[in-house]
Wavefront OBJ file of the C-alpha trace (Angstrom):
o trace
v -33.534 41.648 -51.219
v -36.777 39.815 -50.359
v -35.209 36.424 -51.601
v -32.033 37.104 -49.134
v -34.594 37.255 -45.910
v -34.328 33.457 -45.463
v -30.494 33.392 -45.787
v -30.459 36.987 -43.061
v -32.693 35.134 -40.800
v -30.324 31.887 -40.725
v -26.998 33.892 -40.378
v -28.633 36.044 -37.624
v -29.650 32.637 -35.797
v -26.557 31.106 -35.830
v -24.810 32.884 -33.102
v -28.148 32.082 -31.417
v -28.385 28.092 -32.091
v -24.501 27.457 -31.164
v -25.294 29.670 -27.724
v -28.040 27.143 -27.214
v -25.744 24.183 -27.442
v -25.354 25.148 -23.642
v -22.856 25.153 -21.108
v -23.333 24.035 -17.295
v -22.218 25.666 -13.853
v -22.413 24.486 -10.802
v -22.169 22.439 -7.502
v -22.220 18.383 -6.469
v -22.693 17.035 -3.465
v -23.119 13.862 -1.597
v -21.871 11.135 -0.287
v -18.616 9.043 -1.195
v -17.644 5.306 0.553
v -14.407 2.972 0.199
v -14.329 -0.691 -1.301
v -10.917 -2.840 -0.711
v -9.189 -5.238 1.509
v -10.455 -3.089 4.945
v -13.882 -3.020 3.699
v -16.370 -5.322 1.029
v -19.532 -3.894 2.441
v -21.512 -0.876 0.164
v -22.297 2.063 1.949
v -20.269 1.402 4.391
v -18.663 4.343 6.859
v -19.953 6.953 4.237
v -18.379 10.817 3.976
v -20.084 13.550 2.495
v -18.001 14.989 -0.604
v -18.726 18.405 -2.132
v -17.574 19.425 -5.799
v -18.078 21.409 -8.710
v -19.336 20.453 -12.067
v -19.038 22.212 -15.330
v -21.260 20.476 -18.480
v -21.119 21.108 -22.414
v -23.933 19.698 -23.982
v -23.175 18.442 -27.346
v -26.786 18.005 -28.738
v -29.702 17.014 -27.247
v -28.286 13.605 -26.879
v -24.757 13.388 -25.360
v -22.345 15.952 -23.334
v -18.944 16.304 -21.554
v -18.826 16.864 -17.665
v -15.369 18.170 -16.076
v -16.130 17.417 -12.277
v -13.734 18.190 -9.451
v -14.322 16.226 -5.439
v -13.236 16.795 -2.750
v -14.597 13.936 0.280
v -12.628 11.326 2.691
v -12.575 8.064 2.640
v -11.648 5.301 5.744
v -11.707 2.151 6.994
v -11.648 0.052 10.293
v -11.195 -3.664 10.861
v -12.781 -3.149 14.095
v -15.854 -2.563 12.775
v -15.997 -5.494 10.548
v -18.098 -8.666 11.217
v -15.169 -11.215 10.381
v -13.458 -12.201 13.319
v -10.443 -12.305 11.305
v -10.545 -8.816 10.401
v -10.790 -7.700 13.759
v -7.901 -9.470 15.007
v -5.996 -8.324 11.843
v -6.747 -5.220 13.794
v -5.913 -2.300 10.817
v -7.674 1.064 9.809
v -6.771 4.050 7.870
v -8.101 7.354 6.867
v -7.880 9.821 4.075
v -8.345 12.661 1.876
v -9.903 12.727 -1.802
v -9.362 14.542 -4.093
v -10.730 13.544 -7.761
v -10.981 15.395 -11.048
v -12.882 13.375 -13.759
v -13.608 13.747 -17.301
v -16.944 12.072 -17.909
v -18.922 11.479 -21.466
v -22.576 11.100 -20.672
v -25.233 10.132 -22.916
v -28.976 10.403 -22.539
v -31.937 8.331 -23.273
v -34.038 10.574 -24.309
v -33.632 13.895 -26.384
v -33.251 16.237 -23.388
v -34.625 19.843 -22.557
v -37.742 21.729 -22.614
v -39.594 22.149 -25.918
v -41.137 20.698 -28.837
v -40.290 17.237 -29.148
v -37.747 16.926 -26.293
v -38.022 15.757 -22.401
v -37.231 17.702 -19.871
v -36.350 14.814 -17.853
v -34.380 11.964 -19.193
v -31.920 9.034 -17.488
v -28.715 8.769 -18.629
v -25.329 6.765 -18.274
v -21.814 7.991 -17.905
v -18.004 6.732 -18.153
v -14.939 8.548 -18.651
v -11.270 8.796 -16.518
v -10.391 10.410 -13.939
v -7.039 12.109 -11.599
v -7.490 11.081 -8.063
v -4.866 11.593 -5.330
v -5.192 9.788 -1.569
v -2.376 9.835 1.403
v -3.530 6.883 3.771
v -3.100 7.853 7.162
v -3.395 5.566 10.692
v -3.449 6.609 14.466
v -1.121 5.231 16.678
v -1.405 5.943 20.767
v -3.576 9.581 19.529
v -0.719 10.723 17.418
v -2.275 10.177 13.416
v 0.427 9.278 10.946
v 1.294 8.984 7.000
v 1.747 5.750 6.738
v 3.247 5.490 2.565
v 6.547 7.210 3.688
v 6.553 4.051 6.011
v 6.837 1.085 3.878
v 4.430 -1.022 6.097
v 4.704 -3.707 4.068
v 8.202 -3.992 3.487
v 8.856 -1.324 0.913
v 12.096 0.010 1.061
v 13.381 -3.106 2.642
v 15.601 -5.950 1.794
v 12.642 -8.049 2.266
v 10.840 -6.143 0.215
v 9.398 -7.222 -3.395
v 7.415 -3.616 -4.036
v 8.141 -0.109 -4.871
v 6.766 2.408 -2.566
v 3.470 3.503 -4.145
v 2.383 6.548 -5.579
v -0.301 8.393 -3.929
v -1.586 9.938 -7.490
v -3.727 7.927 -9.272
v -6.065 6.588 -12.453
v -9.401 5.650 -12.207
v -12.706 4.992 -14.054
v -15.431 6.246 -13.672
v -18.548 4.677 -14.624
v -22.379 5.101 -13.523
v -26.047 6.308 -13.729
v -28.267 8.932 -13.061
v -31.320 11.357 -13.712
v -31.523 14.577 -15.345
v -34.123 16.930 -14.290
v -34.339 20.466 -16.177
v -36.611 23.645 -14.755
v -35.591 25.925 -17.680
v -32.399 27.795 -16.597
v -31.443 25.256 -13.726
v -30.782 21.504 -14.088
v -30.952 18.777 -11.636
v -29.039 15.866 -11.590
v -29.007 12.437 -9.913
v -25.940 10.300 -10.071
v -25.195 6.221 -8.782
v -21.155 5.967 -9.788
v -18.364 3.805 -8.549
v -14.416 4.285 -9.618
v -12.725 1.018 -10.682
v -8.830 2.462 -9.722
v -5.353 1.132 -10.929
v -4.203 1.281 -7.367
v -4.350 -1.481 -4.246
v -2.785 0.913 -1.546
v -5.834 3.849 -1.298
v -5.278 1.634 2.412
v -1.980 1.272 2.623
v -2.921 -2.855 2.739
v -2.181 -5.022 -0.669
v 0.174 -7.906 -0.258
v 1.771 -10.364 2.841
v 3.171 -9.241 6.208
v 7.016 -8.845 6.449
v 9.005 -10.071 9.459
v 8.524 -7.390 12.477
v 11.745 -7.429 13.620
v 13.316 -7.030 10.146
v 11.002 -3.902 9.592
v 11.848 -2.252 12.991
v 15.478 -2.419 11.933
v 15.505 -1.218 8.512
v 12.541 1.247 8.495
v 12.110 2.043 12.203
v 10.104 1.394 15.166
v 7.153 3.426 13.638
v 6.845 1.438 10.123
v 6.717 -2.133 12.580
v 4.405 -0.507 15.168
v 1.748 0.485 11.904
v 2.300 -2.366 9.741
v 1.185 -5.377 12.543
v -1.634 -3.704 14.898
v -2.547 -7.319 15.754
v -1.300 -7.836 19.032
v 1.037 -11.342 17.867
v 3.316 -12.588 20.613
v 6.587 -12.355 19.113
v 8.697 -13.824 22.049
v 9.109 -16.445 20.017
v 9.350 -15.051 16.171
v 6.923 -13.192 14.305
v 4.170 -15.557 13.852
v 2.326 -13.458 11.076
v 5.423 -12.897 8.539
v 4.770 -14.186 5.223
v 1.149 -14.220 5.861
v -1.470 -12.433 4.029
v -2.326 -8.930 5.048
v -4.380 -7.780 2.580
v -5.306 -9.149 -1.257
v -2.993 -7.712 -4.052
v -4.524 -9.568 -7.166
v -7.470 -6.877 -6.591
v -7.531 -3.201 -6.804
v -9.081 -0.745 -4.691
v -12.481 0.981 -5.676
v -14.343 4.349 -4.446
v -17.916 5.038 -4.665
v -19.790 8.145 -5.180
v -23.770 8.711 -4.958
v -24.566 12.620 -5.068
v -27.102 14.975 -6.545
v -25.761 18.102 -9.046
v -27.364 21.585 -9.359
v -26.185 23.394 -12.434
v -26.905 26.865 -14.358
v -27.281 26.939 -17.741
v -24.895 29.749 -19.144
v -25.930 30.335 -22.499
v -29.079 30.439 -24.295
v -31.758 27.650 -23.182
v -32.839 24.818 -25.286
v -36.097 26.557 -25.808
v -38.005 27.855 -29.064
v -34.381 29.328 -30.376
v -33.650 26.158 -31.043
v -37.418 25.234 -32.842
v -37.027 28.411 -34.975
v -33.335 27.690 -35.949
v -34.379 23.980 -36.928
v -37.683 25.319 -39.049
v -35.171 27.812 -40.996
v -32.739 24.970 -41.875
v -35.582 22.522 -43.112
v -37.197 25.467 -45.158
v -33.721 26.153 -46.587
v -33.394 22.747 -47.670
l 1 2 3 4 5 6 7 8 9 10 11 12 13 14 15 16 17 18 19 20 21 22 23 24 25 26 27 28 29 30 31 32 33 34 35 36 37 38 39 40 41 42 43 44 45 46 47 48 49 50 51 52 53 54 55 56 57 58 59 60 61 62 63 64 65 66 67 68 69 70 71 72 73 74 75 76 77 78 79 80 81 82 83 84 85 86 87 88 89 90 91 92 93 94 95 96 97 98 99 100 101 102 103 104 105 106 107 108 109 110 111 112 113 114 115 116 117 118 119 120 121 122 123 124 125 126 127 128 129 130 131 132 133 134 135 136 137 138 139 140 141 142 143 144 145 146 147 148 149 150 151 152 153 154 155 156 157 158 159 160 161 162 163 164 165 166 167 168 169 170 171 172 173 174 175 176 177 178 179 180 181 182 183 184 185 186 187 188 189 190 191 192 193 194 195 196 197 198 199 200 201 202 203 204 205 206 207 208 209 210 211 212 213 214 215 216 217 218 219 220 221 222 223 224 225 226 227 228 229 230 231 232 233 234 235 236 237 238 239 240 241 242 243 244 245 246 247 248 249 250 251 252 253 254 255 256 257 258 259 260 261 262 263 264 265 266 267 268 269 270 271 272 273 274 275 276 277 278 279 280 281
């Protein structure tokens, strides 16, 4: 009985070492800001964004985040400092809402206790489900503006599909992990390369006005060319550029995490666990 102590001791601390291969709780918040052919500039016209996190920490090492968002995003010629952008003359607005898978991996062997860091920085990549619905105002009234087809979709003169307003993108960024025992702390720089150029409703080249008025109505041409052009004479901006479709849009998000562990803490369970396995070997 005396020699089956050791092999008690390890069963019994089993439940107690996977426990402390912890799971994380909680909330993100912060602040999230749109990149694309209505905007170049960082941290520009930034909305706060509020979220929850959940965390399984593989080891000391590496772990899984499943994070759901929730922010806005928008954009306004009128605000830029190209004079071309202003007389271009668009804007749009809309909802986020983003749920990522994310692999992150630490630099140092992280959590209170013998050996490990209770701080650590740490990169993170992974995929994510995002879904936007670009929206404009027009004379105070604000309006979808995919079912549209502002740029021709839907048209004869068309060359695109109407887009989707569910998306892909990728995740990728850096941060700092600060734990107080039972609570972490995390800070997080990450931007979302996306598979999409119409978060703004603005990708390729201006179709004719008049064309667009007649086939998708007096709304679609009114949204699609906010510039002002004298048409008495034509549309002078059809065929032109309105936007950059060999690039995709990107989203940005900068926030800080509070999360509660929910099993066991990386504390001495995990020293004592570790001493019985050596001694067993």
């Amino acid at each position: 009985m005396k020699h089956m102590r050791p092999f008690l001791s390890l069963f019994l601390l089993l439940p107690l070492a996977s426990l402390a291969q912890v799971s994380e709780l909680g909330l993100t918040g912060g602040v999230t800001y749109y990149i694309g052919d209505l905007n170049t500039r960082h941290y520009y016209n930034m909305k706060p964004a509020i979220g929850l996190v959940y965390r399984y920490n593989f080891d000391e090492r590496y772990a899984f985040r499943l994070q759901g968002l929730y922010s806005k995003l928008e954009a306004f010629d009128s605000d830029s400092k190209d004079p071309n952008a202003v007389a271009r003359n668009l804007s749009f607005t809309t909802s986020l809402f983003e749920v990522a898978g994310l692999l992150e991996v630490n630099f140092f062997p992280y959590r209170a206790g013998k050996d490990k860091k209770s701080w650590t920085p740490f990169l993170f990549v992974g995929a994510a489900y995002f879904r936007t619905n670009p929206k404009a105002d027009l004379n105070g009234v604000v309006f979808d503006l995919a079912p549209l087809g502002t740029e021709g979709q839907g048209t004869s003169a068309g060359t695109n599909e109407p887009y989707a307003l569910d998306h892909l993108a990728y995740p990728f960024g850096a941060g700092l992990k600060f734990n107080l025992r039972r609570v972490d702390i995390q800070l997080e720089w990450g931007i979302r390369k996306t598979k999409t150029d119409y978060i703004d409703d603005v990708s390729g080249r201006y179709v004719d006005n008049t064309l667009l008025e007649y086939e998708n109505g007096d709304l679609s041409a009114a949204l699609a060319d906010r510039s002002g052009a004298d048409r008495s004479n034509g549309d002078p901006n059809a065929g032109r550029m309105r936007g950059d479709s060999h690039t995709s849009d990107w989203y940005q998000y900068t926030g800080v995490s509070i999360t509660i562990l929910l099993g066991i803490p990386f504390t001495d369970c995990d020293e004592l666990y570790k001493s019985m396995r050596e001694r067993r070997r």
